[in-house]
C-alpha positions in Angstrom: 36.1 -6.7 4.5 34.3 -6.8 1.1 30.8 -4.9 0.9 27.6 -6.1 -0.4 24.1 -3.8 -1.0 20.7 -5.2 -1.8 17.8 -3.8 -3.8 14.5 -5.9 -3.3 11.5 -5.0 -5.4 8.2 -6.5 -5.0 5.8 -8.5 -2.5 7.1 -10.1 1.2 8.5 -13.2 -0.2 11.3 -11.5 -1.8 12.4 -9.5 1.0 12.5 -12.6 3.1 14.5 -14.2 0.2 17.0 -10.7 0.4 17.0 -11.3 4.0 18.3 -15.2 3.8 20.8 -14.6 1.2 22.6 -11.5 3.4 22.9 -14.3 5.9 25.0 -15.9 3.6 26.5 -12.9 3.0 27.1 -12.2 6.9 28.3 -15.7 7.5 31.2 -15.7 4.8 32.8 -12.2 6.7 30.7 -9.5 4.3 29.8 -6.3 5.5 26.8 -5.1 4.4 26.2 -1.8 2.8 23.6 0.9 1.9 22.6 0.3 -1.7 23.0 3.9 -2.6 27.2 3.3 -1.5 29.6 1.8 -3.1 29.9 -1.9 -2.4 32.2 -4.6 -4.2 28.9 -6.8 -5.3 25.5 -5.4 -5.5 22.4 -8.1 -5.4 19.5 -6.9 -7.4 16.2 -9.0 -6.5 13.8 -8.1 -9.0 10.0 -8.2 -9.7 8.4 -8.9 -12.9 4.3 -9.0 -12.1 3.5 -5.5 -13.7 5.1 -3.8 -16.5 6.3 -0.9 -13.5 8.2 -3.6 -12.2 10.2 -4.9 -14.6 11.0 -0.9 -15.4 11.9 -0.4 -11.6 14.0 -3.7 -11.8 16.1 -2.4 -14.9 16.5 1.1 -13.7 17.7 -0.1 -10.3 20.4 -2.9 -12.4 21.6 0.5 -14.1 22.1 2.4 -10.8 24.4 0.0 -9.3 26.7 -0.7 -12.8 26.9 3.6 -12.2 27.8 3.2 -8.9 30.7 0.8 -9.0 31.4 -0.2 -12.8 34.1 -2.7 -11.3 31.2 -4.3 -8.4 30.1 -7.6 -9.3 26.6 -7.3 -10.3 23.8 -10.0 -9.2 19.9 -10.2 -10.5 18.0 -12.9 -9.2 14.1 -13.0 -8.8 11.0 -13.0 -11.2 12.1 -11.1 -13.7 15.7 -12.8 -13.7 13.6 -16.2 -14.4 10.9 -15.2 -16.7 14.0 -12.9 -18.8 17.1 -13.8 -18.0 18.5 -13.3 -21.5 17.4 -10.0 -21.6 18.7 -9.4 -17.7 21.9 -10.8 -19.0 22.4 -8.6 -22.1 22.4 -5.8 -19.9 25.8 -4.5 -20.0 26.9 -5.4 -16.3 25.5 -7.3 -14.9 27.8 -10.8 -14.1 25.2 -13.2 -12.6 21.2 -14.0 -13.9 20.2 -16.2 -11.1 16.6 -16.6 -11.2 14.3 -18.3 -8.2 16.0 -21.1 -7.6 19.3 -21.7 -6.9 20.8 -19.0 -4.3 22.2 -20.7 -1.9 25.0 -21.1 -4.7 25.3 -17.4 -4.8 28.4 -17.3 -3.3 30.1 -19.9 -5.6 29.0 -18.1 -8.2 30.7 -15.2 -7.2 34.2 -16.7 -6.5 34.0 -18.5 -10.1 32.8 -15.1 -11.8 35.8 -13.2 -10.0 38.0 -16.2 -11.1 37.1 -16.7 -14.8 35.4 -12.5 -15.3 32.9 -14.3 -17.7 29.3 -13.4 -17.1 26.9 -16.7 -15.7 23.6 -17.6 -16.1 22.4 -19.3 -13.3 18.7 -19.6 -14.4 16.9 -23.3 -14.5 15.3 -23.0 -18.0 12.3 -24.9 -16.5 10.7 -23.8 -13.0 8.5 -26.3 -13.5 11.0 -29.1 -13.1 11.3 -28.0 -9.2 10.3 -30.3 -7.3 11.3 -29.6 -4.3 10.9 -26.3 -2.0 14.3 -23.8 -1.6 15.1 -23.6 2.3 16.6 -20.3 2.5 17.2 -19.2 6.8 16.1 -16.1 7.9 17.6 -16.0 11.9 16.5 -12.1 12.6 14.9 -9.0 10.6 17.0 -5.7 12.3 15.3 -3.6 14.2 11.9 -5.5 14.0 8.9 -7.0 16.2 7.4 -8.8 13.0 9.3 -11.2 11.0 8.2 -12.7 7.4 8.3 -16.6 7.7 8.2 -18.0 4.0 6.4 -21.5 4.0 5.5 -22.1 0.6 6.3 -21.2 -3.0 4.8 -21.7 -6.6 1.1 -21.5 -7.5 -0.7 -24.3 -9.5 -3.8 -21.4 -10.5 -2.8 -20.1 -13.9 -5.3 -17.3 -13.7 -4.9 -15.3 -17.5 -3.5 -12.0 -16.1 -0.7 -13.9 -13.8 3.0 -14.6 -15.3 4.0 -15.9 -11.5 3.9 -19.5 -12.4 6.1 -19.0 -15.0 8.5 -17.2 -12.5 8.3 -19.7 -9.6 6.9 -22.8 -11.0 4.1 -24.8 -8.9 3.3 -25.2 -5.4 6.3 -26.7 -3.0 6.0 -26.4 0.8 8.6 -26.5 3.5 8.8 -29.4 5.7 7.2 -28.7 8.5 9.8 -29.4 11.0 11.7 -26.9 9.4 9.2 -24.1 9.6 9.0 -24.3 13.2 12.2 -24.8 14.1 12.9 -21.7 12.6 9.9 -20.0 14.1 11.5 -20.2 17.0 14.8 -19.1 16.2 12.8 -15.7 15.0 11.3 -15.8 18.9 14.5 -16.0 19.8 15.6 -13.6 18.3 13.2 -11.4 19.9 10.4 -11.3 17.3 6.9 -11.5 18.5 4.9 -11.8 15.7 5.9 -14.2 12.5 3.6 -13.1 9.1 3.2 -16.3 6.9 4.2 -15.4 3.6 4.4 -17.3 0.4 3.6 -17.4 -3.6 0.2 -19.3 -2.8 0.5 -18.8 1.4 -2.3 -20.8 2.0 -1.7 -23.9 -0.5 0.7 -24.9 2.2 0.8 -28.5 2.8 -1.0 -29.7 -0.6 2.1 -31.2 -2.0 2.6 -32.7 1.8 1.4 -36.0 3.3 -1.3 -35.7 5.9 -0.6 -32.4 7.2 -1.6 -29.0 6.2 -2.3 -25.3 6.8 -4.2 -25.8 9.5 -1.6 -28.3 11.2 0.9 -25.8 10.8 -0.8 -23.1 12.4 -1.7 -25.3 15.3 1.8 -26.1 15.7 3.0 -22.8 15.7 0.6 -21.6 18.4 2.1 -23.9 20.8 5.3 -21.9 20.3 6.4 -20.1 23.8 7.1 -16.5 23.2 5.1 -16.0 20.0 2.4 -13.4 20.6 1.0 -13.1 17.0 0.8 -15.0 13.7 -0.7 -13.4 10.7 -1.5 -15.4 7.5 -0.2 -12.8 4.7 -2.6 -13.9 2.2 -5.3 -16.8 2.0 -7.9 -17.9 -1.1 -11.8 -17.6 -0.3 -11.5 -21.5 -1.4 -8.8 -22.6 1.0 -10.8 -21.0 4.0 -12.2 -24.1 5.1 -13.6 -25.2 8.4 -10.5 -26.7 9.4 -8.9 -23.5 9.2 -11.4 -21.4 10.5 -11.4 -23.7 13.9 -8.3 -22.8 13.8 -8.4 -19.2 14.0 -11.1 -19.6 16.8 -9.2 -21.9 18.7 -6.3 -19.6 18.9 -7.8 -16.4 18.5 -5.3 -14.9 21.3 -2.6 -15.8 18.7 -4.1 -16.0 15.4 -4.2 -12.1 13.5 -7.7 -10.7 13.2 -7.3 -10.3 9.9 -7.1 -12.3 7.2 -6.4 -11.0 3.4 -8.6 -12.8 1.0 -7.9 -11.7 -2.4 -10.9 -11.2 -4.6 -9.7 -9.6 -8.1 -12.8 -8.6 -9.5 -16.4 -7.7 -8.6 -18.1 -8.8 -11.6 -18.4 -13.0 -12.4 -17.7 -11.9 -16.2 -14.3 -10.7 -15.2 -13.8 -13.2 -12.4 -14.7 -16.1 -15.3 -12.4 -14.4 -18.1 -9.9 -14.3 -15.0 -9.9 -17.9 -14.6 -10.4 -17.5 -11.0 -11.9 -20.3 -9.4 -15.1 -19.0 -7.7 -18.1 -16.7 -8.1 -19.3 -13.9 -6.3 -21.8 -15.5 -4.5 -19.6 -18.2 -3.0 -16.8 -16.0 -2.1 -19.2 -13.4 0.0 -20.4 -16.8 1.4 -17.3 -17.5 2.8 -16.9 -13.6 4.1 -20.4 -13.7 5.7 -19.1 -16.7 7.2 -16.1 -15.5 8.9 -18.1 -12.0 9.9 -20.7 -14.7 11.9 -17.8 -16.4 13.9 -15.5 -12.7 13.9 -17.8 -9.8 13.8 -15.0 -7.5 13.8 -12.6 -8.9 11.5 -10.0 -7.0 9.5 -10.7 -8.5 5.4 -8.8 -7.2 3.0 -8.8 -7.8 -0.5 -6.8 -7.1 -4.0 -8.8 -5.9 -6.8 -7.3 -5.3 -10.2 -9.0 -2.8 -12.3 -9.1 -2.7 -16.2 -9.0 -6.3 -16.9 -9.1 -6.5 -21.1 -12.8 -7.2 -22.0 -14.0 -4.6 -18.8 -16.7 -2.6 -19.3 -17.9 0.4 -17.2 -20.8 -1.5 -16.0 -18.5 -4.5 -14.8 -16.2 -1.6 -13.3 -19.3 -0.3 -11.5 -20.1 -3.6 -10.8 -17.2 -3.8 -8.9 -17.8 -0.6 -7.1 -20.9 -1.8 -5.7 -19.3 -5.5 -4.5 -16.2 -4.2 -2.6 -19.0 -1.6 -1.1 -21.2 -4.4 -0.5 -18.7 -6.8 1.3 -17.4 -3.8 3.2 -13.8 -4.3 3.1 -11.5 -2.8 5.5 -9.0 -2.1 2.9 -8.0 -2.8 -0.4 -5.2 -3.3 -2.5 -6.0 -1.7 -5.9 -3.9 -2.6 -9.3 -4.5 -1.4 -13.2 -4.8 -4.5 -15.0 -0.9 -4.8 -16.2 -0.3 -7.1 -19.5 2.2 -9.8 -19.4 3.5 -11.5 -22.1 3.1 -15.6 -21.9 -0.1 -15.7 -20.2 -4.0 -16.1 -21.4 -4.9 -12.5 -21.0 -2.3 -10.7 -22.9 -4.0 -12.1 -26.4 -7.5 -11.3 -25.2 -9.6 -8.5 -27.3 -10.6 -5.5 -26.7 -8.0 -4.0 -24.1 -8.5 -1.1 -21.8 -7.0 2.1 -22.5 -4.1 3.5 -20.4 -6.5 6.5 -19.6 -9.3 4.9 -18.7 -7.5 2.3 -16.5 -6.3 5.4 -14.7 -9.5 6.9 -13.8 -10.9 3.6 -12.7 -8.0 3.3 -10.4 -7.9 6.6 -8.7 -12.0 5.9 -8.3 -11.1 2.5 -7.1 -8.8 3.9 -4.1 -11.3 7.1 -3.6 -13.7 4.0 -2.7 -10.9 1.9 -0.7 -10.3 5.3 1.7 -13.8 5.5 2.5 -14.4 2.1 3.4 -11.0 1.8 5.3 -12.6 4.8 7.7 -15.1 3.3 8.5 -13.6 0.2 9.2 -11.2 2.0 11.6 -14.4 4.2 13.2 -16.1 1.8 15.0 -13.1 1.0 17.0 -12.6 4.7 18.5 -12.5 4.7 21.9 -11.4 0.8 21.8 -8.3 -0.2 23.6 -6.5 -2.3 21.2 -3.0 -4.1 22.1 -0.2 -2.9 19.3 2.8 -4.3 18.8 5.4 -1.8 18.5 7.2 -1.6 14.8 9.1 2.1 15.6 9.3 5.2 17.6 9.3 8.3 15.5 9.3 11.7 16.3 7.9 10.5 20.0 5.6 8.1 18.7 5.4 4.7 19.2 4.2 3.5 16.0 2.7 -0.4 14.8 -0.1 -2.8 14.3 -3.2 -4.0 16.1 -4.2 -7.7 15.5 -7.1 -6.4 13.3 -4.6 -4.4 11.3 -5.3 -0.8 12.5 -1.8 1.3 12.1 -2.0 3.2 15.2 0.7 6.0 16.7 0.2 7.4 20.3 2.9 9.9 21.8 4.9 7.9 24.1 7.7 9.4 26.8 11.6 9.9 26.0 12.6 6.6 27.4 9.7 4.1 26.2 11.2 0.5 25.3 8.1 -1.5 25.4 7.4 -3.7 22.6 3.6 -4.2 23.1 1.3 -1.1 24.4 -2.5 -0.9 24.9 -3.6 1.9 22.8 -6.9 3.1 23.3 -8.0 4.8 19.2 -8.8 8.5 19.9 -8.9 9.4 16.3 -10.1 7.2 13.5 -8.0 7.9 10.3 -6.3 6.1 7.3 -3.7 5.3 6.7 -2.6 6.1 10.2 -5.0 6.0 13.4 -4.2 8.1 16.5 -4.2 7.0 19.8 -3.0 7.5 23.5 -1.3 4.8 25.9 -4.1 3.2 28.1 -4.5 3.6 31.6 -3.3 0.9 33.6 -0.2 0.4 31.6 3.4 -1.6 32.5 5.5 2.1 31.8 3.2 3.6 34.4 5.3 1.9 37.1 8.7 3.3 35.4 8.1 6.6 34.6 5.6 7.2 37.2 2.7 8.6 35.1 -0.7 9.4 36.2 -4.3 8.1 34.5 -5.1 11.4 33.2 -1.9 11.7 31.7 -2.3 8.2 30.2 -5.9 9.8 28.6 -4.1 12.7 27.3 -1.5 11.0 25.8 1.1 13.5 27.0 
């Protein structure tokens, strides 16, 4: 039986991409191996939105020519689209795929191992896909939470993005498709589906009469599915429709919603090309805290955009601060050749994108404490991810990571965990008293309170 290994590098859309294409794998007889073995073909799918990682991507291509010079060597992804000459004139690697096109993976492989000439597999022009990939994901191992990829490209251009480039403009699944295999993940046991995508939440523009909000109304109905999470929506696409929504189904619908904002400063946001100003994206927040006064937002904030002074940086400081975040997602400001940004003046030096960073996430771990501080003492349902050391270990709707001690022979997949210990990234807890495992295992309430 021939062995295949996967690297994936990058954001959730390209691990459910890894994920589909071992299915192929799986359904042609492969076994699939550990990346750091030997395998006869190695799949590399690689990332290109900062300069670290294109670097990662490269340095992980060379590990797997070192591990097995005679494996037949696969790149596909971002950086295989936006570079695939310079992918391909790395010596080793056979096939350049790109982000389109792999569901041919496998016939590429028999014709390389038939003619031993290296192919490039890359569409020269994303932008003359038309029409959205369906890639099948039936089961993530050992998981509660499954990605579910709806939507790819992005029709925004902001000046510091080279994603368009890489995936070309917005294409959505047919919805009949997305929920059929929504329920294939349910029945495959997984509880809680995370809608993931380039642009998640452009879902349905390139459809007739029916968009995000359709969709998530439609997968609510779905028997068995205890959670959905949107992984990422804009502050623009948060419209009422949507929000109903999310208040219609709150039992369902995550109590979090990740809305990025990029800068803190409407210089920045305007040399960003972003499409709204500060006051109209707190708007939206204040919003969403009147109808969900406890609601997990999270943000990405890129620091050291060219043209950023320390007042904007500080300006910055003071709006995440403002807004109250629970968490965010902090990035230097990484230059990518092809876009808007990279011929802009006055760049930010290495160094001093470094300290605004580390100042950025000094900010980020106090406001993610207190975020997870009003909820000690709150007895919040997890879904379980892992047990660990005698921990049951996941994620409340609001986004809290939360472990609690759990006995020898716990199997449940959801627990009420009441927060003992506010902390980031990881909040402590104890099993709640009454509890399902009470019944099994025969423990009492104050051992429940203990968490013993």
């Amino acid at each position: 039986m021939k062995k295949v290994a996967f690297h994936t590098l990058g954001c959730k859309v390209n691990y459910y991409e890894t994920e589909a294409v071992w299915g192929l794998f799986e359904t042609a007889g492969y076994d699939r191996a550990e990346f750091k073995d030997r395998a006869d073909v190695y799949v590399i799918n690689s990332c290109t939105v900062t300069n670290g990682g294109d670097k990662k991507s490269r340095q992980i291509i060379r590990r797997a020519i070192r591990k097995n010079p005679e494996a037949v060597v696969c790149v596909m992804g971002c950086m295989a689209q936006t570079q695939p000459k310079e992918v391909a004139a790395i010596p080793g690697v056979d096939i350049v795929i790109g982000t389109s096109g792999r569901s041919d993976i496998l016939r590429l492989i028999e014709r390389y191992e038939r003619e031993r000439l290296p192919i490039n597999a890359v569409l020269d022009n994303i932008f003359k896909e038309k029409k959205f990939e369906t890639l099948n994901v039936t089961h993530f191992e050992n998981r509660k939470r499954a990605a579910l990829k709806i939507q790819d490209g992005c029709n925004k251009f902001c000046t510091f993005c080279i994603i368009p480039w890489a995936r070309g403009r917005v294409r959505s699944e047919q919805p009949e498709i997305v929920l059929q295999q929504a329920r294939n993940l349910v029945a495959s046991g997984h509880i809680e589906l995370v809608l993931t995508g380039i642009h998640t939440a452009a879902y349905g523009e390139d459809l007739e009469h029916y968009k995000l909000s359709d969709l998530l109304r439609d997968l609510c109905a779905i028997e068995g599915l205890k959670r959905i999470r949107i992984s990422s929506i804009e502050a623009s696409q948060m419209t009422d429709d949507v929000i109903d929504v999310m208040l219609t189904h709150s039992e369902v619908i995550a109590e979090h919603i990740h809305v990025p904002i990029q800068a803190g400063s409407n210089d920045i946001l305007k040399a960003m090309r972003r499409t709204y100003v500060l006051d109209e994206y707190e708007a939206k927040i204040e919003k969403l805290r009147a109808i969900f006064p406890r609601m997990s937002i999270t943000t990405d904030i890129i620091v050291g955009f060219p043209g950023e002074t320390e007042e904007n940086f500080l300006e910055s400081v003071e709006t995440v601060k403002r807004i109250g975040f629970a968490e965010l997602h902090v990035f230097p400001y990484s230059l990518r050749n092809g876009t808007k940004a990279a011929t802009m003046p006055n760049h930010v030096s290495e160094i001093t994108k470094t300290m605004r960073v580390s100042a950025m996430i000094a900010v980020n771990e106090q406001l993610a404490k207190e975020y997870a501080s009003q909820f000690e003492g709150d007895v919040l349902e997890v879904i379980v991810e892992k047990i660990k050391d005698g921990y049951a270990i996941g994620h409340a709707s609001n986004y809290l990571h939360l472990k609690c001690p759990v006995p020898a022979d716990f199997d449940e997949a959801v627990v009420q965990m009441k927060v003992t210990k506010a902390g980031y990234p990881l909040c402590e807890g104890a099993l709640a008293w009454p509890h399902p495992v009470n019944e099994t295992v025969g423990w009492t309430a104050g051992q429940f309170a203990k968490g013993v």
